[in-house]
C-alpha positions as CSV (number, residue, x, y, z in Angstrom):
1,X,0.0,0.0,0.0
2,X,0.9,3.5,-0.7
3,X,0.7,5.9,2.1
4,X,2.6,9.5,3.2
5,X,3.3,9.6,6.9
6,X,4.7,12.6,8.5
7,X,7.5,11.6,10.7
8,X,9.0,13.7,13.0
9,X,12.6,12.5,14.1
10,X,14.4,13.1,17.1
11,X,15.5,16.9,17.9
12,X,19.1,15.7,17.2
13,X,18.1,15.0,13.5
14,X,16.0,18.0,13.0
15,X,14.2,17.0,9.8
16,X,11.1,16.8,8.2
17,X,10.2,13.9,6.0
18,X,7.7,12.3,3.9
19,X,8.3,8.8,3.3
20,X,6.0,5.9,1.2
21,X,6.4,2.5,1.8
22,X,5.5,0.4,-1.5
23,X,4.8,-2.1,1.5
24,X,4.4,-2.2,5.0
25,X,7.8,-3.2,6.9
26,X,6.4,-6.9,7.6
27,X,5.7,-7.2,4.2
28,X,9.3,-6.3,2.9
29,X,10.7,-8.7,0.9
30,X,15.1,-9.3,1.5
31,X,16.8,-10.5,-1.7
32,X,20.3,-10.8,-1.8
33,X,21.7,-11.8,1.2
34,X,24.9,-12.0,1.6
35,X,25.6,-9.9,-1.3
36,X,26.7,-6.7,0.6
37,X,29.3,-7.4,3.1
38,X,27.8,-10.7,3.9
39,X,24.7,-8.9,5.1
40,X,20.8,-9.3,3.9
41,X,19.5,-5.7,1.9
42,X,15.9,-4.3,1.0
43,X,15.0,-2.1,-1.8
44,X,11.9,0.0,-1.3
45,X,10.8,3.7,-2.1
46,X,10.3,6.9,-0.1
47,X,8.4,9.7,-1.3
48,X,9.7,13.4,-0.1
49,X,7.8,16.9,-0.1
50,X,8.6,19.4,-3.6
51,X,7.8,22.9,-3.3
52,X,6.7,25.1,-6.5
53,X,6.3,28.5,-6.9
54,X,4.4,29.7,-9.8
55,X,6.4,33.2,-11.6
56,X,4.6,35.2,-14.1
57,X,6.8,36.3,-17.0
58,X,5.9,40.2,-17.9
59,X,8.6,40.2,-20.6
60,X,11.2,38.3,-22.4
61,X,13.9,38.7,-24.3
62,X,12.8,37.9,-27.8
63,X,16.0,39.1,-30.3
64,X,18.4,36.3,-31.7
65,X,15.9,33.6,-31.3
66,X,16.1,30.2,-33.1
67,X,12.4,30.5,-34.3
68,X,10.1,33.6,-33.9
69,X,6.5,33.4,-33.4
70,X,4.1,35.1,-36.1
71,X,0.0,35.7,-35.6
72,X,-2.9,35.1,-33.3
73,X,-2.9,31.9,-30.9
74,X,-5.8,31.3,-28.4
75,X,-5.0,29.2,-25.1
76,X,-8.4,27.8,-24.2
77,X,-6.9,28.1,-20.2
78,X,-4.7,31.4,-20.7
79,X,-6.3,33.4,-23.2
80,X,-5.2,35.6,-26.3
81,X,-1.2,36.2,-27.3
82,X,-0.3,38.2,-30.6
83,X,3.1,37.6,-32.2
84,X,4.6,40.4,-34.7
85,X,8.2,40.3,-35.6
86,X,10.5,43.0,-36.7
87,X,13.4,42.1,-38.4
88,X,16.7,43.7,-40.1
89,X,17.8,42.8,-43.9
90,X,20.9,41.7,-45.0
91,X,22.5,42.0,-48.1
92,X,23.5,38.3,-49.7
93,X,27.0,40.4,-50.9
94,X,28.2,43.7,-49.4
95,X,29.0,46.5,-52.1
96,X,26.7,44.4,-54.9
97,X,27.6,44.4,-58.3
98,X,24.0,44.8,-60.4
99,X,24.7,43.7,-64.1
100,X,28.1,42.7,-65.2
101,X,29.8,46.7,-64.8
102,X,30.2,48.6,-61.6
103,X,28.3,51.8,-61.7
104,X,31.4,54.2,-61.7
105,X,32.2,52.4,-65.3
106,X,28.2,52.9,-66.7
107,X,28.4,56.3,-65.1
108,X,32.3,57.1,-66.7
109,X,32.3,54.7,-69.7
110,X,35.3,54.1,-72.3
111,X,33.6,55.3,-75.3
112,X,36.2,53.1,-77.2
113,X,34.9,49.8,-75.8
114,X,31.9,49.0,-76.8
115,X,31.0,46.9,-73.5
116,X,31.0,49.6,-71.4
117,X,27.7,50.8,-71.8
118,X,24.6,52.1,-69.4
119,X,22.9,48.7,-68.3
120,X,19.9,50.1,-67.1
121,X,18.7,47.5,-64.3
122,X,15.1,47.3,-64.2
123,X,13.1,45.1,-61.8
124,X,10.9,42.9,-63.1
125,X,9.7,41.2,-59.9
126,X,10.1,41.3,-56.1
127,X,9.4,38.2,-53.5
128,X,9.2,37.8,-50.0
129,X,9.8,34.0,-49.2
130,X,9.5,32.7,-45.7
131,X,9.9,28.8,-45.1
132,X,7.1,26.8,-43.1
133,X,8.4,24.6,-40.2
134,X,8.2,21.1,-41.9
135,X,8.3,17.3,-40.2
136,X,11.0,15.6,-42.0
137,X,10.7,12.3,-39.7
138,X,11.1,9.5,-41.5
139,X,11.7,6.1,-39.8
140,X,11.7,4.1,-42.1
141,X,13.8,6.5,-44.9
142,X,11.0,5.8,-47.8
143,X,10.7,9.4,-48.4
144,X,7.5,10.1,-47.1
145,X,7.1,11.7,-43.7
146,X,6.1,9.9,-41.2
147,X,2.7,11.5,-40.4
148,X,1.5,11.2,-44.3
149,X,2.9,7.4,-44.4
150,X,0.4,5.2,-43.6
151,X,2.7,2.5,-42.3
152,X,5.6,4.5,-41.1
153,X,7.7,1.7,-40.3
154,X,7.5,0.0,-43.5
155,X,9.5,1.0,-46.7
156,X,7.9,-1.8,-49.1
157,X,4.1,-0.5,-48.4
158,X,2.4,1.5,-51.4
159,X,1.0,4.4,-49.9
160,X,-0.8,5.7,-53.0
161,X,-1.6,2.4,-54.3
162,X,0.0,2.5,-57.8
163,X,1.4,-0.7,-58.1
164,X,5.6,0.9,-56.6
165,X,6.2,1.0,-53.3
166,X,7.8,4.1,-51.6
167,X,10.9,3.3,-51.3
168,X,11.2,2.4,-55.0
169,X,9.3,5.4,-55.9
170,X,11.6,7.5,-53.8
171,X,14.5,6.2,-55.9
172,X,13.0,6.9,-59.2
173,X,12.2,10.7,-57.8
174,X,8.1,9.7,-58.9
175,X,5.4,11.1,-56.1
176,X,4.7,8.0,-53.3
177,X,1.4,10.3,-52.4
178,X,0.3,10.6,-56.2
179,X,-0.7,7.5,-57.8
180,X,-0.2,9.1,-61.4
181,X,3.0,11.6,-61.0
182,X,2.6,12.8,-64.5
183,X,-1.0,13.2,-64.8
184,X,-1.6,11.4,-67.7
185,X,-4.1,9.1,-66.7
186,X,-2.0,6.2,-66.8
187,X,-1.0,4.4,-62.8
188,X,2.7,4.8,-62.5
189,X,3.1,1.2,-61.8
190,X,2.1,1.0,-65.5
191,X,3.5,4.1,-67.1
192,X,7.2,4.0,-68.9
193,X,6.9,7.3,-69.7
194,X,6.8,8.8,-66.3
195,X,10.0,11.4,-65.6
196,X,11.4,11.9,-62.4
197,X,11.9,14.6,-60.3
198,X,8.6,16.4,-62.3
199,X,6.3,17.2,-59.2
200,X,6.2,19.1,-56.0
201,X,6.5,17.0,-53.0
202,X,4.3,16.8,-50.0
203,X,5.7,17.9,-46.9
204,X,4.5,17.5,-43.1
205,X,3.3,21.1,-42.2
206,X,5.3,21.9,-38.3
207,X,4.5,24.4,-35.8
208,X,1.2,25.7,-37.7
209,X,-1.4,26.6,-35.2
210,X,-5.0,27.6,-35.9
211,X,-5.2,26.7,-39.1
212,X,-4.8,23.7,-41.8
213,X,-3.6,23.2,-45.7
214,X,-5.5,24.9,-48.1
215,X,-6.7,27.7,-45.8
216,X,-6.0,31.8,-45.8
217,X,-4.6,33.7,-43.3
218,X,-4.1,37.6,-44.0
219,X,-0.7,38.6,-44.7
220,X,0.4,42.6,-43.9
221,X,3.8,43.7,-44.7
222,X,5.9,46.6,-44.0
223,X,8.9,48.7,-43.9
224,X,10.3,49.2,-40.4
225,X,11.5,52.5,-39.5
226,X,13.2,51.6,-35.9
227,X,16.7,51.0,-35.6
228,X,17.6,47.7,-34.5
229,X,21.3,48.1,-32.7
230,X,23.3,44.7,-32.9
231,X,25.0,46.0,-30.0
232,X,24.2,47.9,-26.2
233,X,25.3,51.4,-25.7
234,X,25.2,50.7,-22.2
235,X,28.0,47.9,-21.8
236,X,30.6,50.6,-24.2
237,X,29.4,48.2,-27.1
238,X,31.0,45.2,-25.7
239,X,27.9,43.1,-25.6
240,X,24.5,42.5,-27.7
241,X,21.4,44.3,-27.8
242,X,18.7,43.1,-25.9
243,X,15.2,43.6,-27.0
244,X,12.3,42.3,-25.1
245,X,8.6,41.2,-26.0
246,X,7.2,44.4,-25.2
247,X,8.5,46.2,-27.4
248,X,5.8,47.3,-29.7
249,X,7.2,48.9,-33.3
250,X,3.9,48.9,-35.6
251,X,2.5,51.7,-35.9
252,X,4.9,54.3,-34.4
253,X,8.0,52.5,-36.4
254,X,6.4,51.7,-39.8
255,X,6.1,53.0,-43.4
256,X,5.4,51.9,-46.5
257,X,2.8,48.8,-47.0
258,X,4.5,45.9,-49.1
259,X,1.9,43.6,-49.2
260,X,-1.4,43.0,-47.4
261,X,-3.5,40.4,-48.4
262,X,-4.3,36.5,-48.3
263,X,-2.0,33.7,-47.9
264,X,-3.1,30.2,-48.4
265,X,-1.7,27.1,-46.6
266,X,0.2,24.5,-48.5
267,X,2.2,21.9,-48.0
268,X,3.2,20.8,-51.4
269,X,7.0,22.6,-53.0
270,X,6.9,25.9,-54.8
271,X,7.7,24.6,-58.4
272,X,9.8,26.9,-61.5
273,X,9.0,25.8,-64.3
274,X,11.1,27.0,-67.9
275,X,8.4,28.7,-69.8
276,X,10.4,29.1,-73.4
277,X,13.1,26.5,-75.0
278,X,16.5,27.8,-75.2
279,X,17.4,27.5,-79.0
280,X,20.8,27.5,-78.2
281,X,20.6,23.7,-76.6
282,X,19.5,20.8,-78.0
283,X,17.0,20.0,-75.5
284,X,13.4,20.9,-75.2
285,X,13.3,22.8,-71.6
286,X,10.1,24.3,-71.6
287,X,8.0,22.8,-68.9
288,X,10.8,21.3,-67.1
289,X,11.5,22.3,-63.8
290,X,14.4,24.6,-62.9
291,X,13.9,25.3,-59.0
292,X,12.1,24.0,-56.1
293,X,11.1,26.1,-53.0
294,X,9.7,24.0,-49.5
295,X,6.4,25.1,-48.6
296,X,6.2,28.1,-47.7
297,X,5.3,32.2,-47.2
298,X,5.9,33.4,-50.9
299,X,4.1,36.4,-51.6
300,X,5.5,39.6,-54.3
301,X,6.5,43.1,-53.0
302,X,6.8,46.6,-54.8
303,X,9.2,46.7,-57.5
304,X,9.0,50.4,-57.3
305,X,10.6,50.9,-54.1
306,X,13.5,48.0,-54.5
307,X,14.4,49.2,-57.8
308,X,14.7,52.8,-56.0
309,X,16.2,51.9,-52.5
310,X,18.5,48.7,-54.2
311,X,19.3,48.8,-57.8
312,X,19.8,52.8,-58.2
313,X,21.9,52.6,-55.1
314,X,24.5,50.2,-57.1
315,X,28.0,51.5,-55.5
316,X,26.2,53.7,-53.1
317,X,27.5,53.7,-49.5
318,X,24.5,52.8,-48.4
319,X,24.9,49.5,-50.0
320,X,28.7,49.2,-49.2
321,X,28.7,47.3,-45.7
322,X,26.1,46.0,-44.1
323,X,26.2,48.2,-41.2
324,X,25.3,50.8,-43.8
325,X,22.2,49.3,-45.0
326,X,20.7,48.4,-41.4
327,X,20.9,52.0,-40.8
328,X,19.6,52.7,-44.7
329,X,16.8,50.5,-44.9
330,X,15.7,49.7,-41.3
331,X,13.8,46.8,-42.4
332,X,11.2,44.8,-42.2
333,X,7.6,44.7,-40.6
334,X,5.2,41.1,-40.3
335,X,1.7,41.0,-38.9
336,X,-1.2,38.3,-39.3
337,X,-4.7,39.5,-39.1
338,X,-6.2,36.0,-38.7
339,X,-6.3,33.3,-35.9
340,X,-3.2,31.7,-36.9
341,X,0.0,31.5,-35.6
342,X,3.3,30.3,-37.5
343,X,6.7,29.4,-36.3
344,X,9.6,30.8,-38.8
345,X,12.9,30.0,-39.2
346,X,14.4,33.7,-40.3
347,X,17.7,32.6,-41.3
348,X,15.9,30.5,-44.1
349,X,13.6,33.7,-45.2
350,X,14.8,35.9,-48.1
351,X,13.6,38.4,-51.0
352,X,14.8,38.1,-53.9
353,X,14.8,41.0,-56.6
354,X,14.1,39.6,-60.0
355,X,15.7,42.0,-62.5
356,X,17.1,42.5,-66.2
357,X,19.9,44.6,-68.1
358,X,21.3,45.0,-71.5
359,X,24.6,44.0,-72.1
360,X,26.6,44.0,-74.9
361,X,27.0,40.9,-77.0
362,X,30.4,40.6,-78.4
363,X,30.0,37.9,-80.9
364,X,26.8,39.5,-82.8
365,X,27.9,43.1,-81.8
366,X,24.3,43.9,-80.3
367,X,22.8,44.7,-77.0
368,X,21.1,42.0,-75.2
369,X,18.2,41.8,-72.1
370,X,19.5,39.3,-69.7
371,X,18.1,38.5,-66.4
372,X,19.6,37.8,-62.7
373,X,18.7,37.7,-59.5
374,X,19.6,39.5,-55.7
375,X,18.9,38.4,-52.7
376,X,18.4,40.2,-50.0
377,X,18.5,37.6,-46.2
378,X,16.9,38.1,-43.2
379,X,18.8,36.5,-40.6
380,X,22.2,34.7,-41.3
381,X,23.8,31.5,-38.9
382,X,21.3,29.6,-36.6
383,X,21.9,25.6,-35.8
384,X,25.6,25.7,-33.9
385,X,26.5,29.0,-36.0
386,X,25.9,32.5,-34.2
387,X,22.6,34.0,-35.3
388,X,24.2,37.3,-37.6
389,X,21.1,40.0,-37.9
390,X,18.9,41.0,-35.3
391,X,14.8,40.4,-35.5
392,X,12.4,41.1,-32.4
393,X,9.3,39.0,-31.7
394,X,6.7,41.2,-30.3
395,X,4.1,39.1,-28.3
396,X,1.2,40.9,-26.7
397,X,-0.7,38.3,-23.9
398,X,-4.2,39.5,-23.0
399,X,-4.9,39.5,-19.6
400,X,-5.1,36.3,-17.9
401,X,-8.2,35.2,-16.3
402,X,-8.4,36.6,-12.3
403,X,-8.0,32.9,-11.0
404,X,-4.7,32.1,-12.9
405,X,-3.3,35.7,-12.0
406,X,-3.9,35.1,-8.3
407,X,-1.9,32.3,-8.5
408,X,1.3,33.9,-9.9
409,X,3.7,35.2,-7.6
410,X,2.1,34.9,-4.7
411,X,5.1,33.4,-2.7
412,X,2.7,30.5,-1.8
413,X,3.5,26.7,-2.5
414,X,1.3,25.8,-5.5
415,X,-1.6,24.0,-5.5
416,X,-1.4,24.4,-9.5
417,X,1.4,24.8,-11.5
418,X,0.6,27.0,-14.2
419,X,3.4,26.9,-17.3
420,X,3.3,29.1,-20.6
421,X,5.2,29.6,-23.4
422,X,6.5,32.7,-24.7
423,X,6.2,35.8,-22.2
424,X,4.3,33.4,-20.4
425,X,5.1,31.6,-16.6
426,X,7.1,29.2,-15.3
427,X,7.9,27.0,-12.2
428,X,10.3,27.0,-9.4
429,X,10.9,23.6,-7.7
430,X,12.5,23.4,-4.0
431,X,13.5,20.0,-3.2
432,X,13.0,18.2,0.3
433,X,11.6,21.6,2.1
434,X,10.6,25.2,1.1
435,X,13.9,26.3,1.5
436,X,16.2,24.3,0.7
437,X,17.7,22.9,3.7
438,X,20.1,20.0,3.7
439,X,18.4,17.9,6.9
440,X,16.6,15.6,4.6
441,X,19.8,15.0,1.8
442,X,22.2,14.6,5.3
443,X,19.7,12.1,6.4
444,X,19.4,9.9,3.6
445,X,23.4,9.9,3.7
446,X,23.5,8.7,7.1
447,X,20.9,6.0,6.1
448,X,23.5,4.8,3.6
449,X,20.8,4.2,0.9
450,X,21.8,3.3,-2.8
451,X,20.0,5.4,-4.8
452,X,18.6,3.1,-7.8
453,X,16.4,6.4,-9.4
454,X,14.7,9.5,-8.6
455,X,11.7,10.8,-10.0
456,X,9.7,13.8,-10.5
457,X,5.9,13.2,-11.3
458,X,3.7,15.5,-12.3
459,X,0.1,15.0,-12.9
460,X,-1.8,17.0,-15.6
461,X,-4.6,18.8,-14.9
462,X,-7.3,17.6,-16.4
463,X,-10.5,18.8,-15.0
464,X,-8.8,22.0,-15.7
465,X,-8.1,21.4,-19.5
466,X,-10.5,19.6,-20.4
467,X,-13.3,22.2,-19.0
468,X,-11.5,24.8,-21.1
469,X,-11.2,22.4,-24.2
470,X,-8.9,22.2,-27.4
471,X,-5.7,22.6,-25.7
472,X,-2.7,22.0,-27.7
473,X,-1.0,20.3,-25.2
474,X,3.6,20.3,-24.6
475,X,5.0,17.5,-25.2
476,X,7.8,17.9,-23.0
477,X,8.9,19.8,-19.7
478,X,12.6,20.9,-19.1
479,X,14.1,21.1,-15.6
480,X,17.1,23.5,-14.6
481,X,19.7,24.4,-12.3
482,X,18.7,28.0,-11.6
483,X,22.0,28.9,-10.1
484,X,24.1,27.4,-12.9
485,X,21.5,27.4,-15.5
486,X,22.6,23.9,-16.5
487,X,20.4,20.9,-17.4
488,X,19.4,18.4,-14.8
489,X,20.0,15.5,-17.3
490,X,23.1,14.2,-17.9
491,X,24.1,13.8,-21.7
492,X,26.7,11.7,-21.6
493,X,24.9,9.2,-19.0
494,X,22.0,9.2,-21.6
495,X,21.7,5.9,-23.9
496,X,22.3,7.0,-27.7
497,X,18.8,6.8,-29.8
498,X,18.7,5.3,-33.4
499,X,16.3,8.6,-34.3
500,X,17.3,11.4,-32.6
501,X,14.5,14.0,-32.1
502,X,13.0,16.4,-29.5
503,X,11.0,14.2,-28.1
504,X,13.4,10.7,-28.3
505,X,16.7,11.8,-27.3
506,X,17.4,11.7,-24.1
507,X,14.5,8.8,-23.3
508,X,16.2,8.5,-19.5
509,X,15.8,11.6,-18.2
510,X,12.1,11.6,-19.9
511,X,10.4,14.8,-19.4
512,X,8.1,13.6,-22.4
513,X,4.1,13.7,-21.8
514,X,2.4,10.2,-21.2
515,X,-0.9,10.0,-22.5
516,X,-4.5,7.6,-22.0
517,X,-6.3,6.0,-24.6
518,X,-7.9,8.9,-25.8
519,X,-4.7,10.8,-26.7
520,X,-5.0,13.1,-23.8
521,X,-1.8,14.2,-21.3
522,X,-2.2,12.2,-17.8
523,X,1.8,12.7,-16.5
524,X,5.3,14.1,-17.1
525,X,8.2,11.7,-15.2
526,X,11.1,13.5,-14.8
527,X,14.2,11.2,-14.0
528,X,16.8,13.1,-11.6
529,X,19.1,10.4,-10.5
530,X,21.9,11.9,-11.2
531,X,21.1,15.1,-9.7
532,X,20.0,13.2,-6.4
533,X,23.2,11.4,-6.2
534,X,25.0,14.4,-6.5
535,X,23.2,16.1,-3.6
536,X,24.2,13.2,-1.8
537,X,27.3,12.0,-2.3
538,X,29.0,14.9,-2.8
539,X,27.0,17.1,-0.7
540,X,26.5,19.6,-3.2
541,X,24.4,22.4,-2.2
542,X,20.3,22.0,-2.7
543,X,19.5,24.8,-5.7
544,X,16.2,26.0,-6.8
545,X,14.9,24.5,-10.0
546,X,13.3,25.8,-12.9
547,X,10.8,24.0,-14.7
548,X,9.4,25.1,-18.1
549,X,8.2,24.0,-21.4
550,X,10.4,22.8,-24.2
551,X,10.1,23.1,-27.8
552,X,13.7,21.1,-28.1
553,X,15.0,19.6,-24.7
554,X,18.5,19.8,-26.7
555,X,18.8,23.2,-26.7
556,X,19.6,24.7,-23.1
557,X,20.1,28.3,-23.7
558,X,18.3,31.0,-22.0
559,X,17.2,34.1,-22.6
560,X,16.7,37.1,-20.5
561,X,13.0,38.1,-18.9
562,X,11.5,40.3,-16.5
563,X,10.0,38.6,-13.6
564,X,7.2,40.0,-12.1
565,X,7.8,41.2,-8.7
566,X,11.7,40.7,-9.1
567,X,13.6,43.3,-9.2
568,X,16.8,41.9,-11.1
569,X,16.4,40.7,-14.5
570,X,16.4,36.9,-14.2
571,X,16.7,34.4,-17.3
572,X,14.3,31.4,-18.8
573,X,14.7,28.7,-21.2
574,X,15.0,30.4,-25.0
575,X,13.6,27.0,-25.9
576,X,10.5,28.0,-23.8
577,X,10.2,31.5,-24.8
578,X,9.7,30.4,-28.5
579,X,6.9,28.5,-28.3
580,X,2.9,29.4,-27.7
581,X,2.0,26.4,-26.0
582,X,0.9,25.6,-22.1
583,X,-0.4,23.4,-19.3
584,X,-1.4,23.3,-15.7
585,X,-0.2,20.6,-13.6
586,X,-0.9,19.7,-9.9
587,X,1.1,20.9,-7.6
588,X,2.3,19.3,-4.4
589,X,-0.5,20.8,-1.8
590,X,-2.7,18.0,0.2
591,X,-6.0,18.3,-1.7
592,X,-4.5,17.2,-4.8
593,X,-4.2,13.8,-3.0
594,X,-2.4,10.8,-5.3
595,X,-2.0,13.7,-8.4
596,X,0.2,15.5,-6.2
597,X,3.5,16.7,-7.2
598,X,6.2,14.2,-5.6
599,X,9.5,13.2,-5.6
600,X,9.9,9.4,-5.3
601,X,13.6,7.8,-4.5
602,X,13.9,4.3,-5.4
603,X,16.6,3.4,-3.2
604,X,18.5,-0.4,-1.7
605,X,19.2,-0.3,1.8
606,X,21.5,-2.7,3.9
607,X,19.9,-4.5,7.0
């Protein structure tokens, strides 16, 4: 039977404990005797008091992030949170060359070489393109994702039904989700005539929230006017720039409108096809394809205002450095007026300026239109590079609702533990007491237990999401050293994974959401064995932990945020910060009875 029984030892020890016998004492079962210095042993488990504070996030810092957050996402529990971002532009080359001659030659030109003519650069087109997130899990490496595979673990299975399985489809670059890749009527189990690599793939659509394929969202658009500084006046330029989530830019910092208007959802590649053969080459390319774009944002801009702010700025010294053109063109602006809410990946986001210019043709002794492309980036770096750029994700909560905002900060142990993404809330744990005394860790010393593994539990709130409904649930929770801002799991302790992802690496430590039947969250385990044995063995002291929600447990960097009540800027998971999504879990107060937060030690002890 399970029990808690407080137990109040002799002055001399001066601790308070909870312990839980699996079974009572008579029914204790000793295996192994004589295995420890010829003595019998007992393994059992005690279950100890965790403390947790809820902390309300008023603002965090949201510059240099690894994803930003764009649009409108409703919590059912927490209510409304708006996302803009504001970003800087960087040019793909410093000091760009538009054409084939640099300006001070078309403005100067030899009038005894021909070449050296005015190439009067003229946009013909302007796109913004901003990747979706997209799933490329694929277990069994037939080229289809797992979530549109209908058996994911099977590279021989036919998921279109044409008569070629996936796997041999994927090698003879036909569509495994399009049972006739050419559209010609004809199955492509039958059809010899089918070419490869001739259609847009289907991707798995990641981190879209709100809304589904094939539906709009409104779009808007514009040039920034503020100033983003790379680095802080404050610290004599020495460090970055923080900018926080508050920081509103639109409308006070915004000009010109480049696009507002509808967006629809797909998941399938952005396909260029060749319109006209090349008479030059002996092979037909018209309808062929000559580029592919992932799924994605893709949506034109003025060509009035690039060809005047980029190509008539050719050797300009606002085009010369990049610190130039930050301070040139400031920018730019996104906004969604819809209930949607994306997560972008800005060092993948670009526009690119379509443009043409005569040059001269030696051979025939004529001028000729030919056509090239700039691009302009967003952000540069990301993955283990250094994010270059700045950007700044604006996210504007509405107020929470009374009963959630009385539990924030109130200094009292939680009877809920109420975690948000974003500039949302988060958790600190206190291990063995509400302040983190030692009695309890000097005890267990003394006691000489072995510790076999430690556990966290925390029980989801059901009543509590369920009554609000359509929560989008976080998959996994992410515990920290607040001191030392270091992970509580160990990564080289951890067993290596055959498909490492977010949610499978690092299976030990867990963290990862359990779920019933019906697909709904029941627990997080968190596995701090590790962390216990430190406290014991090597007396280490007893910090305060953080707990939060993850978007990748991998990444452990954190960003800086305004606490509300604290007077010191303190410092969350970035991983957390990024991400819309949130929970309430029971916290470790007596009316939450068996769902109350607990730490349980698994532990062998020697008669």
């Amino acid at each position: 039977m399970i029990f808690f029984k407080r137990t109040i030892f002799p002055a001399m020890v001066g601790l308070l404990l909870i312990v839980a016998f699996v079974s009572c004492e008579e029914e204790m079962t000793t295996i192994g005797e004589g295995v420890i210095a010829g003595e019998p042993f007992t393994t059992d488990v005690a279950v100890f008091d965790v403390f947790a504070f809820n902390k309300n996030i008023t603002a965090v810092q949201t510059n240099r992030l690894p994803l930003y957050q764009l649009g409108k996402f409703n919590d059912p529990v927490y209510g409304n949170t708006t996302a803009s971002i504001t970003s800087q532009l960087r040019l793909s080359t410093p000091n760009p060359l538009f054409g084939t001659l640099r300006q001070d030659v078309e403005d100067n030109p030899d009038t005894s070489k021909p070449a050296e003519i005015d190439e009067n650069e003229t946009v013909k087109e302007v796109f913004l393109y901003i990747p979706y997130q997209t799933n490329t899990g694929d277990r069994d490496r037939d080229g289809v994702p797992d979530a549109l595979d209908n058996e994911p673990d099977n590279p021989n299975n036919d998921s279109d039904g044409d008569g070629v399985s996936n796997i041999q489809e994927d090698r003879n670059n036909t569509d495994p989700l399009n049972e006739d890749t050419d559209g010609d009527g004809i199955l492509d189990g039958v059809d010899d005539s089918t070419l490869g690599d001739r259609f847009a793939a289907t991707f798995d659509l990641d981190s879209i929230y709100g809304k589904g394929v094939g539906e709009e969202f409104n779009l808007k658009v514009e040039e920034s006017t503020f100033f983003l500084r790379d680095l802080d006046p404050s610290t004599n330029f020495q460090e970055s720039q923080e900018y926080f989530s508050t920081q509103e830019f639109s409308p006070t910092f915004t000009g010109e409108v480049f696009f507002d208007g509808a967006v629809t959802i797909d998941d399938k590649e952005i396909l260029f096809v060749v319109e006209e053969d090349d008479p030059e080459t002996d092979v037909d390319e018209a309808g062929t394809i000559s580029s592919k774009l992932s799924p994605g944002i893709r949506v034109p801009l003025p060509a009035a205002f690039f060809q005047e702010n980029i190509l008539d700025k050719e050797g300009s010294a606002e085009l010369f450095t990049n610190a130039n053109f930050s301070e040139f063109f400031r920018g730019i602006h996104l906004s969604v007026d819809s209930d949607v809410l994306l997560l972008l990946n800005l060092t993948a986001a670009n526009i690119t300026i379509t443009y043409e210019h005569d040059s001269y043709d030696s051979d025939e002794e004529t001028t000729v239109k030919l056509e090239k492309e700039f691009v302009i980036n967003f952000l540069a770096g990301g993955g283990n590079q250094a994010i270059t750029g700045n950007a700044v994700n604006t996210l504007i909560n509405e107020a929470y609702p009374t009963d959630i905002q009385e539990e924030l900060d109130n200094e009292n142990n939680a009877s809920k533990i109420y975690l948000k993404g974003g500039a949302g809330s988060f958790a600190e744990i206190k291990l063995f007491d509400e302040n983190n005394e030692r009695e309890t860790i000097d005890q267990i010393r003394a006691n000489n237990w072995i510790i076999n593994e430690a556990n966290l539990v925390f029980y989801v709130d059901r009543e509590t999401l369920d009554d609000a409904g359509g929560v989008i649930e976080p998959l996994r929770l992410y515990l920290y050293n607040t001191e030392t801002n270091a992970p509580l799991y160990n990564a080289f302790a951890e067993p290596q994974v055959t498909i490492s992802t977010p949610l499978t690496v690092f299976p030990f430590y867990d963290g990862v959401l359990n779920k019933n039947s019906e697909d709904n969250g029941i627990t997080y385990k968190i596995r701090i064995t590790d962390y216990v044995n430190n406290l014991i063995l090597r007396e280490s002291d007893n910090p305060t932990l953080g707990l939060s929600i993850t978007s990748n447990i991998g990444i452990t960097n954190l960003s800086s945020a305004m606490i509300q009540g604290d007077a010191e800027e303190s410092a969350v998971p970035t991983m957390s910060a990024i991400s819309p999504l949130g929970t309430v879990l029971f916290g470790s107060t007596p009316e939450n009875g068996e769902q109350r937060l607990k730490l349980e030690i698994f532990y062998t002890q020697t008669d």
